[in-house]
C-alpha positions as CSV (number, residue, x, y, z in Angstrom):
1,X,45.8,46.6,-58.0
2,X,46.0,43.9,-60.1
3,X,49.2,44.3,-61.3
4,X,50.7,45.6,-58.0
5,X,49.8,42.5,-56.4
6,X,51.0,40.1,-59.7
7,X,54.6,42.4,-59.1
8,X,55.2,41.7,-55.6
9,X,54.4,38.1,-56.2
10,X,56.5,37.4,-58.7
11,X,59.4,39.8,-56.9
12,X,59.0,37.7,-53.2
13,X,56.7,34.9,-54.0
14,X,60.6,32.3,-53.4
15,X,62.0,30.4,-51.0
16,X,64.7,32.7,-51.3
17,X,62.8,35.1,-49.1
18,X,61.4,32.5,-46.8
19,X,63.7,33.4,-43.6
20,X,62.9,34.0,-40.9
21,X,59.4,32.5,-41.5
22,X,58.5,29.6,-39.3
23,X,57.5,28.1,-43.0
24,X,61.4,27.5,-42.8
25,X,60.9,24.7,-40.3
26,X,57.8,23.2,-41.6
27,X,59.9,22.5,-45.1
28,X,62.4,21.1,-43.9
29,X,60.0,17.9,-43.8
30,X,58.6,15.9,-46.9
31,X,55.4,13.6,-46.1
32,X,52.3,15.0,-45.6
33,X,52.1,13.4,-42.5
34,X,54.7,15.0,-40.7
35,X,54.6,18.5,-42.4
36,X,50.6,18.6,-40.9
37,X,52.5,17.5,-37.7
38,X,55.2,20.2,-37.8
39,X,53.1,22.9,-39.5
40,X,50.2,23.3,-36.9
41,X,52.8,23.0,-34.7
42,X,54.6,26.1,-36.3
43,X,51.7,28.1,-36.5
44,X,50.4,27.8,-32.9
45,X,53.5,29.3,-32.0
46,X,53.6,31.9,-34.7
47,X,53.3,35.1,-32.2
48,X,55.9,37.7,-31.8
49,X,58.8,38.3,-33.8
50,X,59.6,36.1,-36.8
51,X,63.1,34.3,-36.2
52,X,62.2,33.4,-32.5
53,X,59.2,31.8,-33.6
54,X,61.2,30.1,-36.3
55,X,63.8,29.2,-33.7
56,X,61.1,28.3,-30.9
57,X,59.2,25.9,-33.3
58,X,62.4,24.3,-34.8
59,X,63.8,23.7,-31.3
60,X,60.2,22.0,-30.0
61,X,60.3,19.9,-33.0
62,X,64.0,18.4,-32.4
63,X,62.7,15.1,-30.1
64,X,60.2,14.0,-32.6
65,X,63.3,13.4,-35.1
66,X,62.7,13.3,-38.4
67,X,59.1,12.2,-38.8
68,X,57.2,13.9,-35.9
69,X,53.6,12.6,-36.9
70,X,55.1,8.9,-36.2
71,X,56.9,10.0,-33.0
72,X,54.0,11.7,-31.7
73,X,52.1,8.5,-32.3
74,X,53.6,6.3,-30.6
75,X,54.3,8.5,-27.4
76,X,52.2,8.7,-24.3
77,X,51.5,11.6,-22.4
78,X,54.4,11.2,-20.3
79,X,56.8,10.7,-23.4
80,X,55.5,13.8,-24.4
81,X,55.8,15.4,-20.9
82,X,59.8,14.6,-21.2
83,X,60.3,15.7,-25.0
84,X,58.9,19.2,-24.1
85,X,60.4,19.0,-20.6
86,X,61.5,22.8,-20.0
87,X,60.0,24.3,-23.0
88,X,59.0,27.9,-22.8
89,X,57.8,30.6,-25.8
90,X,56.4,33.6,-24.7
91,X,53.4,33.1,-22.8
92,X,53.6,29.1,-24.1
93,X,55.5,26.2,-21.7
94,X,55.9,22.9,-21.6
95,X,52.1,22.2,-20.2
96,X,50.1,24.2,-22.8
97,X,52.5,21.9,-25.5
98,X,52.1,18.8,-23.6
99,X,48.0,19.3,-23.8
100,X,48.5,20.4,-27.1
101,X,50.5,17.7,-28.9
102,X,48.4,14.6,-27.1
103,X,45.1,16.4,-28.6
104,X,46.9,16.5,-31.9
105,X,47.9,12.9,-31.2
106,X,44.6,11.6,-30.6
107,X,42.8,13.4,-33.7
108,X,44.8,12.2,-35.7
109,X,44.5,8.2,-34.3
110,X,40.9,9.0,-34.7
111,X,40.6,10.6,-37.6
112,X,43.9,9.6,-39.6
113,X,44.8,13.1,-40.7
114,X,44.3,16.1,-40.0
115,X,42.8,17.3,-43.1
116,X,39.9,14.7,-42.5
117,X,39.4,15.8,-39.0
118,X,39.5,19.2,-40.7
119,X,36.7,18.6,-43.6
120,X,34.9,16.4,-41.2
121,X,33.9,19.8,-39.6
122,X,33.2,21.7,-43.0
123,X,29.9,22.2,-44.2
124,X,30.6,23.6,-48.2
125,X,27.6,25.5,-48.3
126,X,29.6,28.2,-45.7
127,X,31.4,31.0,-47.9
128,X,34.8,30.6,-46.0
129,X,36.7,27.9,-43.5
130,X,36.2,30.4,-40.5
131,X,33.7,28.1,-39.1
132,X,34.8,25.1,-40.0
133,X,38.2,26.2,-38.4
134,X,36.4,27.2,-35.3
135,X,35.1,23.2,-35.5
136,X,38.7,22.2,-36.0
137,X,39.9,24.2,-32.9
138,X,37.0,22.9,-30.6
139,X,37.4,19.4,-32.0
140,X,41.1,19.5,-30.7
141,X,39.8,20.9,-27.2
142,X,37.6,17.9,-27.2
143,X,40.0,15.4,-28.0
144,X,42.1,17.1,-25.4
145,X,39.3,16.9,-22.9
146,X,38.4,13.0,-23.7
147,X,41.7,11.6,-23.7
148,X,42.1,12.0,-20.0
149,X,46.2,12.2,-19.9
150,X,48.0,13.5,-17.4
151,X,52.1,14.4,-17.3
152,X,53.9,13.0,-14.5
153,X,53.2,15.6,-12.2
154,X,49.7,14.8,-12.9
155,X,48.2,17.7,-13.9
156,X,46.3,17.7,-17.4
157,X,45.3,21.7,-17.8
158,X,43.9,22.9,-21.2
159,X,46.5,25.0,-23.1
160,X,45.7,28.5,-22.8
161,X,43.0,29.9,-25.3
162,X,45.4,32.3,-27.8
163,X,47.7,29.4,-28.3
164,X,45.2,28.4,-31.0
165,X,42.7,30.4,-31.2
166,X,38.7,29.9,-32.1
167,X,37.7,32.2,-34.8
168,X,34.0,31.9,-33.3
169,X,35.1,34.9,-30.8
170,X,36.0,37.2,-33.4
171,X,39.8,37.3,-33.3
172,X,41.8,37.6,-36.7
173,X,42.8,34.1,-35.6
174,X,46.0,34.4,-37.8
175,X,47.6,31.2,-36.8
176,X,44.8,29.4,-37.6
177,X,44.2,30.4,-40.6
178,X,48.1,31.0,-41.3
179,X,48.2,27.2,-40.6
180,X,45.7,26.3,-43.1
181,X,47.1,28.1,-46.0
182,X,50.0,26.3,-45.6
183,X,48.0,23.2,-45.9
184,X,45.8,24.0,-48.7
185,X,47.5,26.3,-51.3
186,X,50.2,25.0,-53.1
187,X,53.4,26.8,-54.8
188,X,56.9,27.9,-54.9
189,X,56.3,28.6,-51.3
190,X,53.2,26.9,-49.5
191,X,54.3,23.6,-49.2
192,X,50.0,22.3,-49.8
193,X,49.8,18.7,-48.2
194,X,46.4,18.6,-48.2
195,X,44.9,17.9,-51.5
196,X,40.8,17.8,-50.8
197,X,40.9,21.5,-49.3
198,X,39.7,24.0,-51.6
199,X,42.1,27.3,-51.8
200,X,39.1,30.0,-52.9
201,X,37.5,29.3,-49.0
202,X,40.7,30.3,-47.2
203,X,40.4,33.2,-44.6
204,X,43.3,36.1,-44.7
205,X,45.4,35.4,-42.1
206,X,45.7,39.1,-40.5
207,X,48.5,39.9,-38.2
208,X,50.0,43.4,-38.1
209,X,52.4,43.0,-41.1
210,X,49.3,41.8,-43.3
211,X,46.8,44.3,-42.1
212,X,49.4,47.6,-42.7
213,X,50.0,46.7,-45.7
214,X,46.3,45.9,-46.5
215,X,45.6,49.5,-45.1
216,X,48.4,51.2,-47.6
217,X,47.0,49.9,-50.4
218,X,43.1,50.5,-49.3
219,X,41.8,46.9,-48.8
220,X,40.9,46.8,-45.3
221,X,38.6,50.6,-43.7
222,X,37.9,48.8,-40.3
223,X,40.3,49.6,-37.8
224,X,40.3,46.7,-35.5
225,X,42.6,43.7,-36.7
226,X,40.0,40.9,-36.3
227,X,37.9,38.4,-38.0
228,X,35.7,40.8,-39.7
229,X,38.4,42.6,-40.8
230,X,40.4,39.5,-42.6
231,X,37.1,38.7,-44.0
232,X,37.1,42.5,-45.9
233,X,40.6,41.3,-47.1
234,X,39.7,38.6,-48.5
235,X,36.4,39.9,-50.3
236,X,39.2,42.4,-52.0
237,X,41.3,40.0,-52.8
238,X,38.7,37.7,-54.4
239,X,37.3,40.4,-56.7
240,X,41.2,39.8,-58.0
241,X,41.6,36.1,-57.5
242,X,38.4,34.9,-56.4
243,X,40.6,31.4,-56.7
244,X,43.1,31.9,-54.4
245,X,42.6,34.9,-52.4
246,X,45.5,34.5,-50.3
247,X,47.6,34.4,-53.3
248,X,49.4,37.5,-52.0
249,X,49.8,36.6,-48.3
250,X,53.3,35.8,-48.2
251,X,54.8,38.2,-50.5
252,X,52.4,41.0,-48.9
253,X,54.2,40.3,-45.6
254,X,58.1,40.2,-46.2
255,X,58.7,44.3,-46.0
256,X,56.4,43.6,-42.7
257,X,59.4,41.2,-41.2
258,X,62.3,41.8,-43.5
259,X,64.5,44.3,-42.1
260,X,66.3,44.9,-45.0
261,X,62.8,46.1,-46.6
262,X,61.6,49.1,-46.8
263,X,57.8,48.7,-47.4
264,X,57.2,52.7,-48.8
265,X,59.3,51.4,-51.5
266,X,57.5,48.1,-51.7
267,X,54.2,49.6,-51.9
268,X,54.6,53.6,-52.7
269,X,55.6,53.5,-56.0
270,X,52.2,51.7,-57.0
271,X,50.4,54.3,-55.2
């Protein structure tokens, strides 16, 4: 399994392969600052198929120019209100974002970065980040909830619960924990802004691509895709790489959302 794994991440492991990730979007920013900005950004809308959410994500990010984590700083609810104005991914608009990006806002004046509001919630006795994400998720509510700001048409609704979901209800949470290991690990691919996170805690992010091919090669029995399920992922994979056991993620995934890959001849001939 070993080796299986080493091949198909030396094979995809590139940014050559990186289209149509929503990855794409979050490189195309350099300061840690702003790819924390644009990357938890990405990953909240990170649902459906792969080169709309590349394309929704890029196209949210346009207002906030060039360094988004600045922009969003210095905006008001109602500057954010007209950036988003008309904004609409899948089951997403402009109202969930709006609630959204001021929470990210105002964690961020409080805390300085995400990554401290991030660790601020850990406790390093847990095993994995899943609940120190779910802190994360409901320390962005809160910050939504305190700040009190309202859009011009005055209405300040909570976004609605799957746009980022709290891994303390048992979901895979994928774009949670997608978010993170683009935050944390650090290669040819992950872009790894955050240097105080520790990569052997991450949490499999499980969507369908990750949990078929997880099931072909025998590393997940439970049939639900959920949170208990990416937790039997990752004890696999950290039997392998108990440093990084979401090494694989990204190269596991590209026959998943590739069209030009076939994943029986991915995976099959390692069988």
């Amino acid at each position: 399994m070993h080796a299986l794994l080493e091949s198909l991440y030396k094979r995809f492991n590139d940014p050559r392969w990186l289209e149509p990730d929503p990855l794409v979007v979050v490189r195309r920013y350099e300061d840690a600052a702003d790819i924390e900005v644009a990357g938890i950004v990405a990953a909240a809308l990170a649902l459906g198929n792969a080169r709309a959410i590349m394309d929704a994500a890029g196209s949210l990010l346009v207002p906030f120019g060039k360094h988004p984590a600045d922009t969003l700083a210095s905006m008001d609810a109602g500057d954010v209100a007209q950036a988003v104005a008309g904004f609409r991914y899948r089951f997403f608009d402009e109202v969930d974002l709006v609630a959204f990006l001021c929470a990210i806002r105002s964690v961020r004046a409080t805390c300085g970065t995400l990554e401290r509001a991030f660790l601020s919630g850990d406790d390093q006795a847990e095993p994995d980040y899943a609940p120190a994400a779910s802190r994360f998720v409901r320390m962005l509510a809160a910050a939504r909830d305190a700040a009190g700001d309202s859009t011009s048409s005055g209405r300040s609704p909570p976004w609605r619960s799957n746009l980022f979901p709290d891994p303390a209800r048992g979901s895979a949470a994928k774009r949670v924990f997608l978010y993170l290991r683009w935050m944390v690990r650090r290669d040819a691919v992950d872009p790894g802004p955050w240097r105080n996170a520790d990569p052997a805690r991450l949490v499999v992010p499980l969507d369908t691509h990750m949990a078929a091919a997880c099931r072909r090669l025998g590393l997940i029995s439970r049939r639900s895709t959920d949170l208990k399920a990416a937790r039997e992922a990752g004890a696999a994979f950290r039997a392998i790489r108990p440093d990084d056991p979401i090494r694989y993620d990204f190269c596991m995934t590209r026959p998943g959302i590739r069209p030009d890959l076939d994943p029986a001849s991915c995976f099959e001939p390692f069988r």
